[in-house]
SEDO-796349 format. One record per residue (C-alpha): residue number from 0; residue in one letter; x, y, z. Coordinates in Angstrom, 2 decimals. Example, Ala and Ser with C-alpha at 12.3 -4.5 7.8 and 13.67 -1.06 7.14 Angstrom:
! SEDO-796349
0; A; 12.30; -4.50; 7.80
1; S; 13.67; -1.06; 7.14
END
This chain:
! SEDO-796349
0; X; 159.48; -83.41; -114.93
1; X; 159.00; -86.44; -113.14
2; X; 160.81; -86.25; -109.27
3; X; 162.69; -89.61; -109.97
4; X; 164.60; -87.95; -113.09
5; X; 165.08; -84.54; -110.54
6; X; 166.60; -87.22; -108.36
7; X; 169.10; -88.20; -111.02
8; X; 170.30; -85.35; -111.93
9; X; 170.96; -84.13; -107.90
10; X; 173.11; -87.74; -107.80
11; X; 175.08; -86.76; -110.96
12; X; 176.13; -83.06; -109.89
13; X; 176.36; -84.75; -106.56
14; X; 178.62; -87.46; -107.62
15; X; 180.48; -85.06; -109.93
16; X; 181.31; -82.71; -107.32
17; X; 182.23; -85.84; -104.91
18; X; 185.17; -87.32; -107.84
19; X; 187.18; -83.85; -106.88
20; X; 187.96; -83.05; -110.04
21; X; 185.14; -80.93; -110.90
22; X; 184.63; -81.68; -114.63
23; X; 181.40; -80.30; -114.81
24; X; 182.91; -77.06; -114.49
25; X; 186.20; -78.39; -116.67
26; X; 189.08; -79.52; -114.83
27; X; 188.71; -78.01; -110.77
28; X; 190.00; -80.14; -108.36
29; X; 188.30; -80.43; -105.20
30; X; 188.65; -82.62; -102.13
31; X; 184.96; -81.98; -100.37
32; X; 185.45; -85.04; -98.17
33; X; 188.75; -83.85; -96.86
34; X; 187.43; -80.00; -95.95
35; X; 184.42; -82.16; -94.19
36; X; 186.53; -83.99; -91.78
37; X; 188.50; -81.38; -91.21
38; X; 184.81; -78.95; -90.42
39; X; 182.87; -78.80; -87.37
40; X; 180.47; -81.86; -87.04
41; X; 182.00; -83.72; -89.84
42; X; 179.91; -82.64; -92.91
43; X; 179.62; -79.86; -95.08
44; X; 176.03; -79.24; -96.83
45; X; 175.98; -77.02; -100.18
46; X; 173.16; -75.67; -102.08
47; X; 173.85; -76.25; -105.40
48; X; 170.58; -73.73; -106.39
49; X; 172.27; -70.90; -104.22
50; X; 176.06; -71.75; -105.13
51; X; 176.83; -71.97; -101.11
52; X; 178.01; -74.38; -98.22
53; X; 175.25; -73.49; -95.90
54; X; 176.91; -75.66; -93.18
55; X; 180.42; -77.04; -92.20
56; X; 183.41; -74.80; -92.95
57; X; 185.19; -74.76; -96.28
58; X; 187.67; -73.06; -97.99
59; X; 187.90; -70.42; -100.60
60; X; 188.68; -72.69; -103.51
61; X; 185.75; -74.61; -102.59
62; X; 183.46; -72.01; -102.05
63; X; 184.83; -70.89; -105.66
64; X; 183.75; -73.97; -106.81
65; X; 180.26; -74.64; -105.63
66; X; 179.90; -71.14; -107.02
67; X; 180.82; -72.06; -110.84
68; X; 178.47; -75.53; -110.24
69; X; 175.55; -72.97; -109.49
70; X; 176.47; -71.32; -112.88
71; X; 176.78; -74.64; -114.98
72; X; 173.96; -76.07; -113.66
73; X; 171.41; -74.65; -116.22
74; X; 173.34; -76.19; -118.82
75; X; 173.57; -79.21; -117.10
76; X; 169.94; -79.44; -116.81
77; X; 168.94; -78.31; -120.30
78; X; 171.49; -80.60; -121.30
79; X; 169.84; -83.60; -119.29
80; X; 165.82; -82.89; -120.55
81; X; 164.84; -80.78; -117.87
82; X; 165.69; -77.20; -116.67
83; X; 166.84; -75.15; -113.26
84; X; 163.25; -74.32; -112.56
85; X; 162.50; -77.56; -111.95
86; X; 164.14; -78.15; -109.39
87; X; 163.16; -75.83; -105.20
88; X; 166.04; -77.37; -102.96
89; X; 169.10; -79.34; -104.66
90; X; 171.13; -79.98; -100.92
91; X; 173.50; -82.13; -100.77
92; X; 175.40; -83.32; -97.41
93; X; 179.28; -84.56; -97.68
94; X; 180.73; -86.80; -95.04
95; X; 182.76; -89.38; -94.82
96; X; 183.36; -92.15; -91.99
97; X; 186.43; -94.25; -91.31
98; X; 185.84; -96.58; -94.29
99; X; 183.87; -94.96; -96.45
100; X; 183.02; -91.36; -97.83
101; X; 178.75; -90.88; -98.08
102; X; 176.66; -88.12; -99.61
103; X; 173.04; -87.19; -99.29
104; X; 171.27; -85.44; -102.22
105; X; 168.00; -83.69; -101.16
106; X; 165.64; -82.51; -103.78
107; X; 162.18; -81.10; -104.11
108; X; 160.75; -80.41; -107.09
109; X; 158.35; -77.76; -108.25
110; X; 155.11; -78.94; -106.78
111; X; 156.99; -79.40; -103.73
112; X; 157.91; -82.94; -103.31
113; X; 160.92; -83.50; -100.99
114; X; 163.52; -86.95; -101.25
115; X; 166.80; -87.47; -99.38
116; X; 168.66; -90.51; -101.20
117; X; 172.14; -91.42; -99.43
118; X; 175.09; -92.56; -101.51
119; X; 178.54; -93.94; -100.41
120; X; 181.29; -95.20; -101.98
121; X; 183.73; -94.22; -104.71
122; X; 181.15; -95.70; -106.93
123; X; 178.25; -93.10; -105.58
124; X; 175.92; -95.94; -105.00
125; X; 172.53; -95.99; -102.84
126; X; 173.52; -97.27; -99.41
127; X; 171.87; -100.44; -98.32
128; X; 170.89; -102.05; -95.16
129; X; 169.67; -105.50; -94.04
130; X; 165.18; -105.42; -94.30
131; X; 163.23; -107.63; -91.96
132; X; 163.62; -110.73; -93.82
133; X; 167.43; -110.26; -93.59
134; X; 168.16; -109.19; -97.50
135; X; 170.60; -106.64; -98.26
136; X; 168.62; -103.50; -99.72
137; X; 169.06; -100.12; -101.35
138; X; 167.60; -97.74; -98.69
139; X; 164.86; -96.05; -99.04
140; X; 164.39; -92.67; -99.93
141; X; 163.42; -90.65; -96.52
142; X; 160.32; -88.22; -98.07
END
């Protein structure tokens, strides 16, 4: 499966996860932003392929829920034209600022090609920054 598709489905379990009300998994509400600020450093980083927050401290509703993501995935990805063994990392890193609450997905695929794509906003969408010619642009993904 091609990596930009693999990136696609990271932002929709990503973005799924981020609405707090978990309807991937049916109705679960979360508030991932909320445990972040509340965490050491700010964030919170889950691996949605392992079912676990691997940094930041979180509580045990939310560690019940990354848990039932890691089980729907599978479906999720059958359900999307791919499957679970495409994917080698699926990372993604909550935080929120002042104005704004901001994600990172990570994702490697299965011949080992790595992306982190940043997302902020209610909306989930890429975060942009000014390029050398002073135009507002989606930023890059960081390989």
């Amino acid at each position: 499966m091609k990596h930009s598709k693999l990136r696609s489905m990271g932002h929709n379990v990503a973005d799924s996860f981020a609405a707090g009300m978990g309807f991937m998994i049916g109705v679960f509400q979360i508030d991932v932003f909320g445990e972040a600020q509340c965490s050491e450093g700010g964030a919170i980083v889950i691996d949605f392929l392992e079912g676990s927050v691997v940094e930041g401290d979180s509580s045990p509703s939310l560690r019940r829920a990354v848990a039932l993501y890691r089980d729907a995935l599978p479906e999720f990805c059958s359900g999307s034209g791919g499957s679970i063994e495409d994917f080698r990392a699926l990372k993604v890193r909550y935080w929120s600022t002042h104005t704004d609450r901001r994600f990172s997905v990570t994702v490697e695929d299965a011949s080992g090609l790595r992306s982190t794509t940043e997302y902020e906003g209610i909306e989930s969408r890429r975060s942009k920054a000014i390029d050398d010619r002073g135009r507002l642009r989606p930023l890059p993904h960081r390989r």
